[in-house]
Structures are given as structure tokens and as C-alpha cells.
Biopython code that builds the backbone (N, CA, C, O; Angstrom):
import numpy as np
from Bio.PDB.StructureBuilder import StructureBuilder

atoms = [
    (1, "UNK", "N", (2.722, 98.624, -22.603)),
    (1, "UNK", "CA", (2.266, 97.899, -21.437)),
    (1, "UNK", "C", (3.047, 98.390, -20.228)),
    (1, "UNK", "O", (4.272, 98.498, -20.299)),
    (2, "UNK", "N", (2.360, 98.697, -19.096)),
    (2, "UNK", "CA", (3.029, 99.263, -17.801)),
    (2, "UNK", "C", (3.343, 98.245, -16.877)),
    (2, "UNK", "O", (2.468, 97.883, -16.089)),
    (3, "UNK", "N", (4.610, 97.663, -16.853)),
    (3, "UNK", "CA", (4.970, 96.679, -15.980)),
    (3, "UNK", "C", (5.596, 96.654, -14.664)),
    (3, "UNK", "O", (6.094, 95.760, -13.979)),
    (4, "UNK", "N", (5.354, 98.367, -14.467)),
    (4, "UNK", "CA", (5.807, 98.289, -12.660)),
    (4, "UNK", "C", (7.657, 98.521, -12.941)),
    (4, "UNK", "O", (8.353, 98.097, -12.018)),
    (5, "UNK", "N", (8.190, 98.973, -13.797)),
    (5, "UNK", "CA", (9.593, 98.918, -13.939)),
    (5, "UNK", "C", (10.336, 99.891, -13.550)),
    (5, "UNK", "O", (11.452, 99.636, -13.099)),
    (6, "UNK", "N", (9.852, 101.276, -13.646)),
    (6, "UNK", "CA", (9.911, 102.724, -14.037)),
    (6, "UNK", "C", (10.896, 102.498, -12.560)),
    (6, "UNK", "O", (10.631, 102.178, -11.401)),
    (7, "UNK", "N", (12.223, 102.873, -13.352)),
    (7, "UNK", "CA", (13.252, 103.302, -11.603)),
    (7, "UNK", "C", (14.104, 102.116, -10.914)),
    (7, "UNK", "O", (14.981, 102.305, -10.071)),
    (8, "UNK", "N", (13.558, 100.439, -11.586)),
    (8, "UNK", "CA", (14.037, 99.473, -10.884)),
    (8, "UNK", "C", (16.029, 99.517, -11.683)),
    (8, "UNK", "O", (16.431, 100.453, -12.375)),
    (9, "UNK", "N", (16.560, 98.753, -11.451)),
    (9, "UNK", "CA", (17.701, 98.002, -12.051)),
    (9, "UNK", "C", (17.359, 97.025, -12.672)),
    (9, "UNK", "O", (16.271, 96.545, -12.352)),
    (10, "UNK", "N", (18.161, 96.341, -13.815)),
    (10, "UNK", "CA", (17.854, 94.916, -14.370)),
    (10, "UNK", "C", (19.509, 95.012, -15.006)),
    (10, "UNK", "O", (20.027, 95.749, -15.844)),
    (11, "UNK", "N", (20.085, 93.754, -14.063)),
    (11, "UNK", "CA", (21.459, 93.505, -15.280)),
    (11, "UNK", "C", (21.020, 92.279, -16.196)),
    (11, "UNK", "O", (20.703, 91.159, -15.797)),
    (12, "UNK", "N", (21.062, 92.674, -17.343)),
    (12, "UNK", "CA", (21.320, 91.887, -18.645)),
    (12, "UNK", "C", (23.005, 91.747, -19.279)),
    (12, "UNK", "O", (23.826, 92.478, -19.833)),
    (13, "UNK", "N", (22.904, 90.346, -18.809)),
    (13, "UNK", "CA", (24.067, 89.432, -19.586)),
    (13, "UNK", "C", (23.641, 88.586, -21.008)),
    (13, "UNK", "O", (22.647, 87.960, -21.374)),
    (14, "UNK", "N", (25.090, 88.963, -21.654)),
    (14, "UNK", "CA", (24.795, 88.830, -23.090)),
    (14, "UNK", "C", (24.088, 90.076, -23.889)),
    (14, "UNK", "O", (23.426, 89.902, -24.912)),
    (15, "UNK", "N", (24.219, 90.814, -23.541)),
    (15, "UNK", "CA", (23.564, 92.162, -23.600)),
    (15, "UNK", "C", (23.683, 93.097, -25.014)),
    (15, "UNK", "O", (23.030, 94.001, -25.535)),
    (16, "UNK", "N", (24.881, 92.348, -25.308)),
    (16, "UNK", "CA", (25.734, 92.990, -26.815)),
    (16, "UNK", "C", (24.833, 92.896, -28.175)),
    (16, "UNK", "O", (25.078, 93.548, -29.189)),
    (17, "UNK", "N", (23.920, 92.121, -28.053)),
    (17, "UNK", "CA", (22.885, 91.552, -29.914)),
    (17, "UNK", "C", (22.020, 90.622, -29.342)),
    (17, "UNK", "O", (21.903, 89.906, -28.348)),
    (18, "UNK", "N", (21.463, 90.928, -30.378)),
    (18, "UNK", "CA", (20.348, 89.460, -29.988)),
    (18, "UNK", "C", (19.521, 89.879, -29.253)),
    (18, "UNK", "O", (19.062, 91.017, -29.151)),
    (19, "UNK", "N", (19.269, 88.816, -28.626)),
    (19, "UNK", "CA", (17.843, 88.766, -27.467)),
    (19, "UNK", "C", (18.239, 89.426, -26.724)),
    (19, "UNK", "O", (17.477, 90.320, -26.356)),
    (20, "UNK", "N", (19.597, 89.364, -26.108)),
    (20, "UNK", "CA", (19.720, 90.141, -24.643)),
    (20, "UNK", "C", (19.770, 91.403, -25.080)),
    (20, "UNK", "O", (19.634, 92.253, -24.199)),
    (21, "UNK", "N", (19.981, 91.924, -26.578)),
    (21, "UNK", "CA", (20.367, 93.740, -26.530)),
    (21, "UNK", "C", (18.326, 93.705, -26.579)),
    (21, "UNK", "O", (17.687, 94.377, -25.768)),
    (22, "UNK", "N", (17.865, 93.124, -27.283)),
    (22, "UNK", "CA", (16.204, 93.259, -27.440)),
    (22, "UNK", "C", (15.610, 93.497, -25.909)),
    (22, "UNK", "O", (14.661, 94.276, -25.823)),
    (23, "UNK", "N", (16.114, 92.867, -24.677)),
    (23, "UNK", "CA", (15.916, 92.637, -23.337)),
    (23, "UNK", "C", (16.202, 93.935, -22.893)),
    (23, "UNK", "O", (15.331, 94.502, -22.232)),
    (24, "UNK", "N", (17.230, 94.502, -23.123)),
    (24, "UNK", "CA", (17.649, 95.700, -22.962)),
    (24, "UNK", "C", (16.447, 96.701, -23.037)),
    (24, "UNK", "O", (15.806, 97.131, -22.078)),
    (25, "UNK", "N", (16.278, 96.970, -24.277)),
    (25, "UNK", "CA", (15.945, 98.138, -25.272)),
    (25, "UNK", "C", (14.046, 98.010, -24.153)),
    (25, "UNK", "O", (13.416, 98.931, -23.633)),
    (26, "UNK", "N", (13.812, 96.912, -24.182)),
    (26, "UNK", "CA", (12.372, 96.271, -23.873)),
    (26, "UNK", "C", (12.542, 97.231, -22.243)),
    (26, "UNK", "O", (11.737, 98.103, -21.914)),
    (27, "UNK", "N", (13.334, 96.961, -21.692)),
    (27, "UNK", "CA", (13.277, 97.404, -20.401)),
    (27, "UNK", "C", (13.365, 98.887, -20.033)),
    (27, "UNK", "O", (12.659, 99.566, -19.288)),
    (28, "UNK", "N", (14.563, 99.226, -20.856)),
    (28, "UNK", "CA", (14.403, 100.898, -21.097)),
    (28, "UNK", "C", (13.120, 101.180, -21.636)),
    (28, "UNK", "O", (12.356, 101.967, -21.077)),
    (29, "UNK", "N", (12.818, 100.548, -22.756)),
    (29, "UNK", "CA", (11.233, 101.551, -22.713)),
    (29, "UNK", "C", (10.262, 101.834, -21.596)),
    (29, "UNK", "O", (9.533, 102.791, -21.334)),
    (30, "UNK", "N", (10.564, 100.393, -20.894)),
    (30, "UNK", "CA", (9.598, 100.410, -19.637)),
    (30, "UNK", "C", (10.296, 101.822, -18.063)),
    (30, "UNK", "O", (9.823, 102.053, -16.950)),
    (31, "UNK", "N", (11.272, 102.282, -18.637)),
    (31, "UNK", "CA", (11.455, 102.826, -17.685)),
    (31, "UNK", "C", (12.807, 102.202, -16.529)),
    (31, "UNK", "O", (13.251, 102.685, -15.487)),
    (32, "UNK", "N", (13.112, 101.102, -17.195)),
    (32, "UNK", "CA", (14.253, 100.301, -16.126)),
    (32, "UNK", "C", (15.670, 100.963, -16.158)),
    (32, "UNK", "O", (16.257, 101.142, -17.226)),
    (33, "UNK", "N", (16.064, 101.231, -15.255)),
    (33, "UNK", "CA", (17.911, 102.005, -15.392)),
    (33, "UNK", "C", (18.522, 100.169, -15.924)),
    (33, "UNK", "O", (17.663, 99.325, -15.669)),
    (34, "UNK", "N", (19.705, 99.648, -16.518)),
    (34, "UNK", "CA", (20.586, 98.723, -17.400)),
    (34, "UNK", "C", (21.870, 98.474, -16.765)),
    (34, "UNK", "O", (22.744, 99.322, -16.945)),
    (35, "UNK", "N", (22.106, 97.563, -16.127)),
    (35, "UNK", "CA", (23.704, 97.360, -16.656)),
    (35, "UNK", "C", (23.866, 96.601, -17.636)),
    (35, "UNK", "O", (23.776, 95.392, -17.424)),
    (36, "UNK", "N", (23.981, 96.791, -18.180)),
    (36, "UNK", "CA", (24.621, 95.552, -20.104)),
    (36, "UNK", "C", (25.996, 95.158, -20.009)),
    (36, "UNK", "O", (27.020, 95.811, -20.210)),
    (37, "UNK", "N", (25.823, 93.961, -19.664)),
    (37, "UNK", "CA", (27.260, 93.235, -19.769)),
    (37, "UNK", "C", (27.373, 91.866, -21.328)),
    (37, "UNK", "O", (26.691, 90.907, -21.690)),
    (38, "UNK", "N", (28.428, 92.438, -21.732)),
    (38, "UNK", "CA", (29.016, 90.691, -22.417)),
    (38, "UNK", "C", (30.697, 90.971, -23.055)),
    (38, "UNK", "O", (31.529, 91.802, -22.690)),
    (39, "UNK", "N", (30.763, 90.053, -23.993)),
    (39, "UNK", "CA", (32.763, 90.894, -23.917)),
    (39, "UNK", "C", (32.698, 91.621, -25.062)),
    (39, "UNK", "O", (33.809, 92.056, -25.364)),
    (40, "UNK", "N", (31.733, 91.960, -25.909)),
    (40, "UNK", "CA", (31.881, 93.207, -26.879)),
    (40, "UNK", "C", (32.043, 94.697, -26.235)),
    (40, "UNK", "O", (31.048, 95.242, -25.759)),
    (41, "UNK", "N", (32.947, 95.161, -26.229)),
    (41, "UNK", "CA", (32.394, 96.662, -25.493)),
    (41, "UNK", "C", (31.928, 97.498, -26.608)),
    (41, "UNK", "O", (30.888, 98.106, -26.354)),
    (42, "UNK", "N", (32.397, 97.677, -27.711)),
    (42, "UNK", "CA", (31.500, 98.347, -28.878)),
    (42, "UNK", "C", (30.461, 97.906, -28.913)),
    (42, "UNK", "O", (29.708, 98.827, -28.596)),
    (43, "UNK", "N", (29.878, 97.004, -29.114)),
    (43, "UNK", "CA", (28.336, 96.934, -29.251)),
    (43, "UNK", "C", (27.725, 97.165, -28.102)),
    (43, "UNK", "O", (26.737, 97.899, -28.155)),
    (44, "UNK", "N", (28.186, 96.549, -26.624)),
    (44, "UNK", "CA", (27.750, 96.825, -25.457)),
    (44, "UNK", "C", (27.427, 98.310, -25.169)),
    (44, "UNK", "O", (26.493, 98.609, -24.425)),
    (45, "UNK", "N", (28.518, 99.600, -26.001)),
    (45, "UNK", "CA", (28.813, 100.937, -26.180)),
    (45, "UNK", "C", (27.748, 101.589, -26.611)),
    (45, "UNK", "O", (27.328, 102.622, -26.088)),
    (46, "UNK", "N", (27.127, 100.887, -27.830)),
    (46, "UNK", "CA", (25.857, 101.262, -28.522)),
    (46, "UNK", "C", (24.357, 101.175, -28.119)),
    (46, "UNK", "O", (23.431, 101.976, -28.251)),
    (47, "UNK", "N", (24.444, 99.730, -27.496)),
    (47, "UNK", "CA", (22.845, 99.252, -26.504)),
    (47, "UNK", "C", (22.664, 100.217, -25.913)),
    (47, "UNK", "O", (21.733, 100.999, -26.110)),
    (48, "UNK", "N", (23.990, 100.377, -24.647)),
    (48, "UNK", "CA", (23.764, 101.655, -23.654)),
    (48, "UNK", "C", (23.171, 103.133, -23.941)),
    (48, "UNK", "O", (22.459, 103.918, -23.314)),
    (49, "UNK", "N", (24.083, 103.118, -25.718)),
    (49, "UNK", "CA", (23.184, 104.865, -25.701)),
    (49, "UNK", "C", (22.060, 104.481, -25.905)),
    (49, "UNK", "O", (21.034, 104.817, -25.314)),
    (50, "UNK", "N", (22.189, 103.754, -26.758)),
    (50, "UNK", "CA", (19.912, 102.974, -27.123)),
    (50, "UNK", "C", (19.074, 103.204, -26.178)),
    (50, "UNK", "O", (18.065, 103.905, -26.254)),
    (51, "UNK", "N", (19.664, 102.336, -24.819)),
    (51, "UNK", "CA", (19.223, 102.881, -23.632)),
    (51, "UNK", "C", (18.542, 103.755, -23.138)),
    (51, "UNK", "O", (17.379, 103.802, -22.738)),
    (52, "UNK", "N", (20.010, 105.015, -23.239)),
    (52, "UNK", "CA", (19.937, 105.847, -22.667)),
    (52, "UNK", "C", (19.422, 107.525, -23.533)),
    (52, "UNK", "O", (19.486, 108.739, -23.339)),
    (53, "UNK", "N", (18.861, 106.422, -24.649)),
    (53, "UNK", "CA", (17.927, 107.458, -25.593)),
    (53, "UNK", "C", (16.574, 107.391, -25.195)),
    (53, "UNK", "O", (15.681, 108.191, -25.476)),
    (54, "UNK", "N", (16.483, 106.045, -24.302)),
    (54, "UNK", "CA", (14.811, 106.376, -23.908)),
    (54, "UNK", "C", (14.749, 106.496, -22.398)),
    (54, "UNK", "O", (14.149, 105.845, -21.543)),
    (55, "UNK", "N", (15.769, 107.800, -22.336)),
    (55, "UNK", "CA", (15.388, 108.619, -20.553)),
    (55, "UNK", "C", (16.183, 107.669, -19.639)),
    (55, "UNK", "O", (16.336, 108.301, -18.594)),
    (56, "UNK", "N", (16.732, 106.527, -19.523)),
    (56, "UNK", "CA", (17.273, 105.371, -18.356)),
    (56, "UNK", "C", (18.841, 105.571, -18.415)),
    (56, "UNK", "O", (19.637, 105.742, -19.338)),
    (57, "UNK", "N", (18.940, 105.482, -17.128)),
    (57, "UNK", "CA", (20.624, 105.448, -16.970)),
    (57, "UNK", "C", (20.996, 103.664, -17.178)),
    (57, "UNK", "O", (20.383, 102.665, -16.800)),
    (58, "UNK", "N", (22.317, 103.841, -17.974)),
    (58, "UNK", "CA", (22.428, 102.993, -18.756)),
    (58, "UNK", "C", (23.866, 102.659, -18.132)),
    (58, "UNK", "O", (24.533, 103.692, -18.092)),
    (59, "UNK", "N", (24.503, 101.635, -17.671)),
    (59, "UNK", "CA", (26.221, 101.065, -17.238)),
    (59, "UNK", "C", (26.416, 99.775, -18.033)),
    (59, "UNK", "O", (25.734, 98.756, -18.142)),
    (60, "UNK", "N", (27.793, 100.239, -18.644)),
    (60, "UNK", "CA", (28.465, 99.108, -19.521)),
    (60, "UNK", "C", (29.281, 98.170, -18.734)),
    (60, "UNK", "O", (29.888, 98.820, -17.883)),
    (61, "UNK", "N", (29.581, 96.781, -18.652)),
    (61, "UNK", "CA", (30.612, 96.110, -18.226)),
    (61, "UNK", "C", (31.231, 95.151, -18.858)),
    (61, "UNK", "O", (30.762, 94.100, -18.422)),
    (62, "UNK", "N", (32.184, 94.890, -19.801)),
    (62, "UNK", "CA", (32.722, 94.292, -21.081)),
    (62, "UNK", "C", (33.548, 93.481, -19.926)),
    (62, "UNK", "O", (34.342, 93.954, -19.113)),
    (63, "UNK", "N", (33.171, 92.245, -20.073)),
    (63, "UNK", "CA", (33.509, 90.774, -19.634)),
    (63, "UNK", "C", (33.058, 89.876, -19.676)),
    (63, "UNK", "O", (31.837, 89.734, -19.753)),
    (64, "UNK", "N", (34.376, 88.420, -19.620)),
    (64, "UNK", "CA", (33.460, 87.050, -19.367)),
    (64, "UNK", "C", (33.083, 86.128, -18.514)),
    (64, "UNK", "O", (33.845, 85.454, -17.821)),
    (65, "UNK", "N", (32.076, 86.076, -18.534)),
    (65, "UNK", "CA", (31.212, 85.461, -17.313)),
    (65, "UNK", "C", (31.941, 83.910, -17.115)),
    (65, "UNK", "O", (31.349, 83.016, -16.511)),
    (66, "UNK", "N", (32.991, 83.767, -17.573)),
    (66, "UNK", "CA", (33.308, 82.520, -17.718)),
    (66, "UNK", "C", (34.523, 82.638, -16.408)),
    (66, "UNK", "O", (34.797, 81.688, -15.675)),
    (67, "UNK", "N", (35.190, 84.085, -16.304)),
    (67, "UNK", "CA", (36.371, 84.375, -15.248)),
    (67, "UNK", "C", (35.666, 84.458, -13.950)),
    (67, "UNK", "O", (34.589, 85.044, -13.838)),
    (68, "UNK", "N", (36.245, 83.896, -13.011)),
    (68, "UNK", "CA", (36.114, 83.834, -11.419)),
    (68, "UNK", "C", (35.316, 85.116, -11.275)),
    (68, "UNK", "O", (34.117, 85.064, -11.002)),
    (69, "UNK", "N", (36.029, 86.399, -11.472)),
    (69, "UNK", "CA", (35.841, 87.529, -10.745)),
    (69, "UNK", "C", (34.817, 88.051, -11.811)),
    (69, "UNK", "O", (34.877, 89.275, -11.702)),
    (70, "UNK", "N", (34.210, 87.843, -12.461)),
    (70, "UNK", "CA", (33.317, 88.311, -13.340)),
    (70, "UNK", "C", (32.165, 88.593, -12.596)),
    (70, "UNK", "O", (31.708, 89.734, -12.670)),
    (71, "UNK", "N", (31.424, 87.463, -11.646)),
    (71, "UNK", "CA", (30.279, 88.096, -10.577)),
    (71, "UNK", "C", (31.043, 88.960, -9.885)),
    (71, "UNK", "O", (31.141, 89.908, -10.663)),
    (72, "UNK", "N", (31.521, 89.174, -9.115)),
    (72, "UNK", "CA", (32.201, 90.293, -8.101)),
    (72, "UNK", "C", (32.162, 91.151, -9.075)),
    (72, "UNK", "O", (31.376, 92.067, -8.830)),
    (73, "UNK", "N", (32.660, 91.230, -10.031)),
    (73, "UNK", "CA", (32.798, 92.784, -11.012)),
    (73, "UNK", "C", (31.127, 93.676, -11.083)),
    (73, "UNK", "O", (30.736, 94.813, -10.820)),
    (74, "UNK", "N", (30.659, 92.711, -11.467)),
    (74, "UNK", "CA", (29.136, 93.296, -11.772)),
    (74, "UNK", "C", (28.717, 93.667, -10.834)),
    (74, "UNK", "O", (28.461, 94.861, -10.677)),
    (75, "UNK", "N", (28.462, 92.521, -9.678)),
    (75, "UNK", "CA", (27.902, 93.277, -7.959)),
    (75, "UNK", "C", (28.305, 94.587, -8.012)),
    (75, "UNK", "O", (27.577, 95.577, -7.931)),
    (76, "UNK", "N", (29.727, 94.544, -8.178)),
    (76, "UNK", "CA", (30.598, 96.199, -7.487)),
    (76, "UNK", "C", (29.908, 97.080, -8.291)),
    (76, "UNK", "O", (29.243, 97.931, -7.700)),
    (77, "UNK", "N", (29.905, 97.083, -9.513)),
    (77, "UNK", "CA", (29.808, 98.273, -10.406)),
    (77, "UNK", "C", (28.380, 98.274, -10.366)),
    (77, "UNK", "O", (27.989, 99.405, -10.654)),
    (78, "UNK", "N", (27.032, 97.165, -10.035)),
    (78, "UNK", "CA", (25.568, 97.615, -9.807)),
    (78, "UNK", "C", (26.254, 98.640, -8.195)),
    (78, "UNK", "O", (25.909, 99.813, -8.046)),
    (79, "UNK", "N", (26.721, 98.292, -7.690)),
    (79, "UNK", "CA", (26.816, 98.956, -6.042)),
    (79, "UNK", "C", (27.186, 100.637, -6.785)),
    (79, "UNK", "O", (26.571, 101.666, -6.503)),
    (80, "UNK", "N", (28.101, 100.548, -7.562)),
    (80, "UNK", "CA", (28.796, 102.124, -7.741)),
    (80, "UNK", "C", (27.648, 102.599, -8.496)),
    (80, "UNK", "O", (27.317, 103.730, -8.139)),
    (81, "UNK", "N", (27.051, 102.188, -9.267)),
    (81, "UNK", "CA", (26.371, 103.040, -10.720)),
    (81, "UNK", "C", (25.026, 103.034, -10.236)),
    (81, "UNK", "O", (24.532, 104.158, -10.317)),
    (82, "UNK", "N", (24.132, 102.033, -9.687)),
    (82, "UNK", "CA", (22.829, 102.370, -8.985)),
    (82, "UNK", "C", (22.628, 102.325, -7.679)),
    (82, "UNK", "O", (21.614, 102.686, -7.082)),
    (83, "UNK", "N", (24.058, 101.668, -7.031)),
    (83, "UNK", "CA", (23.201, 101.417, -5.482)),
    (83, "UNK", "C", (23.025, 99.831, -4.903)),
    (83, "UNK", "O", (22.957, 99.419, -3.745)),
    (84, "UNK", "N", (22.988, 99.258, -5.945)),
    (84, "UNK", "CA", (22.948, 97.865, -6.062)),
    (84, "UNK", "C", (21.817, 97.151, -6.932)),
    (84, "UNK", "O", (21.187, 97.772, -7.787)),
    (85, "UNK", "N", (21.656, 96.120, -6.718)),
    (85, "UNK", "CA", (20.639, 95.422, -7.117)),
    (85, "UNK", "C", (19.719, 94.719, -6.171)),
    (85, "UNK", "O", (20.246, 94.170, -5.203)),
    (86, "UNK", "N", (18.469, 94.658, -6.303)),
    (86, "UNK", "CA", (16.935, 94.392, -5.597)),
    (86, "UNK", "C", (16.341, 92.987, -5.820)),
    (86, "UNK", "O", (15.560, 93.114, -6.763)),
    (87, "UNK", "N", (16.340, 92.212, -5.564)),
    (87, "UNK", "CA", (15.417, 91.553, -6.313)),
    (87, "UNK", "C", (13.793, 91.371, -5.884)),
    (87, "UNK", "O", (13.024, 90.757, -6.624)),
]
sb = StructureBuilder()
sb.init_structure("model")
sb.init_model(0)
sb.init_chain("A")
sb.init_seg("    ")
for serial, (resi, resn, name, xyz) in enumerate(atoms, 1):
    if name == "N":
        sb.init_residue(resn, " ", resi, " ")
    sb.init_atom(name, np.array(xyz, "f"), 0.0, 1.0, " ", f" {name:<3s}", serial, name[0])
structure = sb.get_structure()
């Protein structure tokens, strides 16, 4: 299904298993570049190549959304790795 994705950003939190790595994988097929955040960085390590096996640039960020600076972290690193984020 062609959902208009091809080139956008999408950060997925919780990103490591489950639904959110499924959210992932779903979006790379469509063509979406990833940041994958949650506090596994090994598994977070693995989504990304998953990722970045179907053509999409893929950024890891191993943290918890539970620390102050956890939004600021992600903003910065969507700013360094794509440019930012769109909505």
C-alpha cells in the first residue's frame, strides 16, 4: 500500500520489540527514513539495520523517556541525522 511516506521522518518510541519495532519495519517498507528510540541499544542496534535493509536511513537513540532531557535529546539528534522533524 502507497502511503505518501517515501523520504518523510517518523520517530518511533519504544522502538526496541513489539509493536513499536513492527511500526518501524512498517514504515521502512513504506519508504520512511527512522529514528528508533527506547533504552535497549542492542535491540534498538538491530531494528535500525532491519531498517536500513529496506533502502531508509535509519538513527538509534538508547534512552528514557522518563529523564528531563530525553525530549531535547531526540529533537537534537532528528536536527543532526535528518534535518528535523515535520509534522
Amino acid at each position: 500500500m502507497e502511503l505518501g511516506l517515501s523520504g518523510k521522518v517518523a520517530l518511533v518510541t519504544g522502538s526496541s520489540r513489539g509493536i513499536g519495532r513492527g511500526i518501524v519495519l512498517a514504515l521502512a517498507g513504506e519508504g520512511c527514513n527512522v529514528l528508533v528510540t527506547g533504552r535497549d541499544a542492542g535491540a534498538l542496534g538491530e531494528v535500525a539495520a532491519a531498517a536500513r535493509a529496506k533502502g531508509v536511513k535509519a538513527a538509534v537513540v538508547a534512552l528514557d523517556l522518563l529523564e528531563a532531557s530525553a525530549a531535547a535529546t531526540l529533537v537534537e539528534t532528528a536536527r543532526g541525522e535528518f534535518g528535523g522533524l515535520v509534522l
